[in-house]
TORPA-302517 format. One line per field, with one value per atom (N, C-alpha, C): residue number from 1; x negated, y negated, z; residue in one letter; atom name. Coordinates in Angstrom, 2 decimals. Each point is the difference from the previous one (the first is absolute). Layout:
% TORPA-302517
nr: (NUM|...) .
east: (X|...) .
north: (Y|...) .
up: (Z|...) .
rest: (A|...) .
atom: (CA|...) .
//
This chain:
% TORPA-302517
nr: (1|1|1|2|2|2|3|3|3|4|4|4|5|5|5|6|6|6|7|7|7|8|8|8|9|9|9|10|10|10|11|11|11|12|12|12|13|13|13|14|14|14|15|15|15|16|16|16|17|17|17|18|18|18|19|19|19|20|20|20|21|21|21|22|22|22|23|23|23|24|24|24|25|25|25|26|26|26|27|27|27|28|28|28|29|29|29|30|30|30|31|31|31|32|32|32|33|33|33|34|34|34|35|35|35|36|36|36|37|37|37|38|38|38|39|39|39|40|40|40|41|41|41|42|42|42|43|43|43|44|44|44|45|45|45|46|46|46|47|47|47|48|48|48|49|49|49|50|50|50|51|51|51|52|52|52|53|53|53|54|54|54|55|55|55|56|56|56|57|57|57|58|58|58|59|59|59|60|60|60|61|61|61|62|62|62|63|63|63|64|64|64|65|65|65|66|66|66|67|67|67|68|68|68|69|69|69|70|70|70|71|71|71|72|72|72|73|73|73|74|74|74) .
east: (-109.80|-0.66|-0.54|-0.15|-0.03|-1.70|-1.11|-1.22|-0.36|-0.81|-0.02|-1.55|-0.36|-1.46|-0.36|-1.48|-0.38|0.12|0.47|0.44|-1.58|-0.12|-1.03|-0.63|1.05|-0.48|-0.47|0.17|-0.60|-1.44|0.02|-1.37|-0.54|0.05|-0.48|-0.12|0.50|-0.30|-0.67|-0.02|-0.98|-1.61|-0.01|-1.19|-0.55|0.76|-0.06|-0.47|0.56|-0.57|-1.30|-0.50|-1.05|-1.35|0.64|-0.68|-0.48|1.10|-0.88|-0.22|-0.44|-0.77|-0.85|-0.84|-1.37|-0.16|0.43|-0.78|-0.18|0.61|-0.35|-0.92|-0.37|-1.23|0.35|1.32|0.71|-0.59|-0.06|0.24|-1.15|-0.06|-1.09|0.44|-0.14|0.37|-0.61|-1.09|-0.23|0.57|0.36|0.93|0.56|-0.01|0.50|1.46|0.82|1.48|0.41|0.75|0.65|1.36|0.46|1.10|0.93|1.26|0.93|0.64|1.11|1.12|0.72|0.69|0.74|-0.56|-1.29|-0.40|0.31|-0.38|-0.36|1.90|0.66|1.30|0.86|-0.51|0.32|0.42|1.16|0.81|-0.37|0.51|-0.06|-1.28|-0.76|-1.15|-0.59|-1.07|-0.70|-2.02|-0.79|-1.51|0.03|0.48|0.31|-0.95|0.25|-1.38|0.72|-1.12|0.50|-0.30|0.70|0.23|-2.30|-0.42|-1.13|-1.17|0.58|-1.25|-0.08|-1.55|-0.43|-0.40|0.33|-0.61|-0.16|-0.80|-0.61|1.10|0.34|0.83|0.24|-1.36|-0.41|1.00|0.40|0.41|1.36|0.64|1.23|0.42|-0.67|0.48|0.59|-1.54|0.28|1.61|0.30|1.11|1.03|0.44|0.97|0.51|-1.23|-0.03|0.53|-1.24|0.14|1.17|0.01|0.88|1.37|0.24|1.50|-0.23|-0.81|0.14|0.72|1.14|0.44|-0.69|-1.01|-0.91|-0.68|-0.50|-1.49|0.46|1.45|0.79|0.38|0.16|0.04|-0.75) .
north: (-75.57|-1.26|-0.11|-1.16|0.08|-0.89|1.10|-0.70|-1.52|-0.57|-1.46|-0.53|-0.76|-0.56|-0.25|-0.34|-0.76|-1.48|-0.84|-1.79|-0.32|-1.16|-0.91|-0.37|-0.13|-0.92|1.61|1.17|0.83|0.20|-0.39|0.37|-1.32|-0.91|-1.37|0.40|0.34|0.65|1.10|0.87|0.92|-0.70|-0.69|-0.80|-0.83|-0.91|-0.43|0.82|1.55|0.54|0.40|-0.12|0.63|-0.94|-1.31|-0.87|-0.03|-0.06|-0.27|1.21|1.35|1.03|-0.22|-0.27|-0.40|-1.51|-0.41|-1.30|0.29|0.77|1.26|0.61|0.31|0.95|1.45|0.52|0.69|1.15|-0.36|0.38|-0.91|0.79|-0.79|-0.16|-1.24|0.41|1.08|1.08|0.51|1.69|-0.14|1.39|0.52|0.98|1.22|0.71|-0.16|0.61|0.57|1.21|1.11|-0.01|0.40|-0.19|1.07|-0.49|1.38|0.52|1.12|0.67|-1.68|-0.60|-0.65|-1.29|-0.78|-0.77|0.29|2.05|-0.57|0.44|0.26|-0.26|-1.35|-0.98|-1.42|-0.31|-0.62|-0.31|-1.91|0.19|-1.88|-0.79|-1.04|-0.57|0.71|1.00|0.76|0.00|0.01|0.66|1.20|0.52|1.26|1.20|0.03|0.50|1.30|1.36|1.13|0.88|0.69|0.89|0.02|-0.07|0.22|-1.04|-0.80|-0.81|-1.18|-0.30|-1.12|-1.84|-0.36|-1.51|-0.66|-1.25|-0.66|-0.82|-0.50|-0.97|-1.20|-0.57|-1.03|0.18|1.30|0.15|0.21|0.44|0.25|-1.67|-1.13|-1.16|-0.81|0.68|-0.76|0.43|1.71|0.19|-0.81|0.23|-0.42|-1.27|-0.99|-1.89|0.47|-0.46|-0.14|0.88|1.31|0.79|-0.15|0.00|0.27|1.68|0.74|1.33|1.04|0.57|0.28|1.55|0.12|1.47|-0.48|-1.28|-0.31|-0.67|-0.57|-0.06|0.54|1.61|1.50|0.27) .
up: (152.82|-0.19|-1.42|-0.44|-1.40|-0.17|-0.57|-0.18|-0.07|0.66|-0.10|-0.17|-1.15|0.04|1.09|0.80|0.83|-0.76|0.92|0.06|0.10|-1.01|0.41|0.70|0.98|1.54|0.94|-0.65|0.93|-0.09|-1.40|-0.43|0.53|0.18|0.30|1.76|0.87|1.45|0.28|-1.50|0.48|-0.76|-0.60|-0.50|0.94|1.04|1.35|0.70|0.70|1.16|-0.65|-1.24|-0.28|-0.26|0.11|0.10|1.56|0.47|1.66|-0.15|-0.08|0.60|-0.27|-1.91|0.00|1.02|0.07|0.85|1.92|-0.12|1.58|-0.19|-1.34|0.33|-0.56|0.47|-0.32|-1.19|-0.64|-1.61|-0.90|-1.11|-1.18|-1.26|-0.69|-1.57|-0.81|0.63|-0.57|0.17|0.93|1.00|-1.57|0.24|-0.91|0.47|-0.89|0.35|-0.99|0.75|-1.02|-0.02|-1.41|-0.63|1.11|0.27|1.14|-1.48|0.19|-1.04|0.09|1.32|-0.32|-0.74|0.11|-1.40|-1.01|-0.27|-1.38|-0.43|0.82|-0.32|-0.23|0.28|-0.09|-1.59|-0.05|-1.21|-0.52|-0.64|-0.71|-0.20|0.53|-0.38|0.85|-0.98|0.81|-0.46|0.56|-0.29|-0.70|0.17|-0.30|0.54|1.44|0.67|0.25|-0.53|0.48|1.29|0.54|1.22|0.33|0.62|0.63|-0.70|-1.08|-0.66|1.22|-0.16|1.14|-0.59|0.50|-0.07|0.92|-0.18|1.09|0.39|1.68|-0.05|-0.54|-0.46|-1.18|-1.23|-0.07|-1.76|0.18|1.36|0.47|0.39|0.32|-0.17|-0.63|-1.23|-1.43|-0.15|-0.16|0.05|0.04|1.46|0.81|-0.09|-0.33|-0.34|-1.09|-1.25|-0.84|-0.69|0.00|-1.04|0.18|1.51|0.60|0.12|0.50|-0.02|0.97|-0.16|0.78|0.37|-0.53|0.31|1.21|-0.37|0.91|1.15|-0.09|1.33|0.87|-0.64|1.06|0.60) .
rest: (X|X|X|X|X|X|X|X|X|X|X|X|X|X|X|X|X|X|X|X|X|X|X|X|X|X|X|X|X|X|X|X|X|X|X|X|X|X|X|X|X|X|X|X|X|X|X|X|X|X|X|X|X|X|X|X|X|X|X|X|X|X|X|X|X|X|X|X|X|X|X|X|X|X|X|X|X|X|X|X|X|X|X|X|X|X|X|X|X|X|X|X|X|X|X|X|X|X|X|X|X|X|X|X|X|X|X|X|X|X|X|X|X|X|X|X|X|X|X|X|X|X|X|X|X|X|X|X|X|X|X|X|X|X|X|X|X|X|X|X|X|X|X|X|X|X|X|X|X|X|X|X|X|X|X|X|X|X|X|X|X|X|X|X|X|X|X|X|X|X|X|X|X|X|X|X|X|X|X|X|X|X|X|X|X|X|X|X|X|X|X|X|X|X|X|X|X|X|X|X|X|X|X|X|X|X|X|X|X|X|X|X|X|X|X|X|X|X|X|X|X|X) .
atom: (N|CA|C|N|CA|C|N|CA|C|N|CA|C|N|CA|C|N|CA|C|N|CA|C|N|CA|C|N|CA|C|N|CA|C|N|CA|C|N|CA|C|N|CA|C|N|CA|C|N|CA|C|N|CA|C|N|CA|C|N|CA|C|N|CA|C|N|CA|C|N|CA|C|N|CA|C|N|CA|C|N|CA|C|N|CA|C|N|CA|C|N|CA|C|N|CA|C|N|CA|C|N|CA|C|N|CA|C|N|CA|C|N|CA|C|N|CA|C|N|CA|C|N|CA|C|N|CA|C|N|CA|C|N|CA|C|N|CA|C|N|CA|C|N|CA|C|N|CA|C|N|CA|C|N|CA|C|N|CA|C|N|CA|C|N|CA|C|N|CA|C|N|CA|C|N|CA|C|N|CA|C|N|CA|C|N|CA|C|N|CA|C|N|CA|C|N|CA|C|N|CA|C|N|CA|C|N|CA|C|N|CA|C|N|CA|C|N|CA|C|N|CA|C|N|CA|C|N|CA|C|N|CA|C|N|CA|C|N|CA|C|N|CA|C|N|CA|C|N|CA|C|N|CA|C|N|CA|C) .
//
């Protein structure tokens, strides 16, 4: 199989399920998440987030919207 970016529209559904989790209650913009090996392995428009560094889901949004990040999409 030959490596493939994450598509737009994935990042746009995973920005969705994460929308309805905070509005469940679910989850917080302020929740703290850690980087996996496979983030900080992520190729093309990336954050450039490494293996165990943390950010708030607030900043993993900004990400994911705004940047096109295919780190903060992992």
């Amino acid at each position: 199989f030959a490596a493939r970016h994450l598509a737009s529209m994935t990042k746009v559904m995973t920005a969705y399920l994460v929308f309805e989790a905070l509005e469940r209650g679910e989850i917080t913009r302020d929740q703290m998440l850690t980087a996996s090996p496979a983030v900080a392995r992520q190729t093309g428009m990336r954050y450039g987030l490494r293996n165990g560094q943390q950010i708030s889901l607030d900043e993993a949004l900004h990400c994911l919207i705004a940047m096109s990040g295919n780190d903060c999409a992992v």
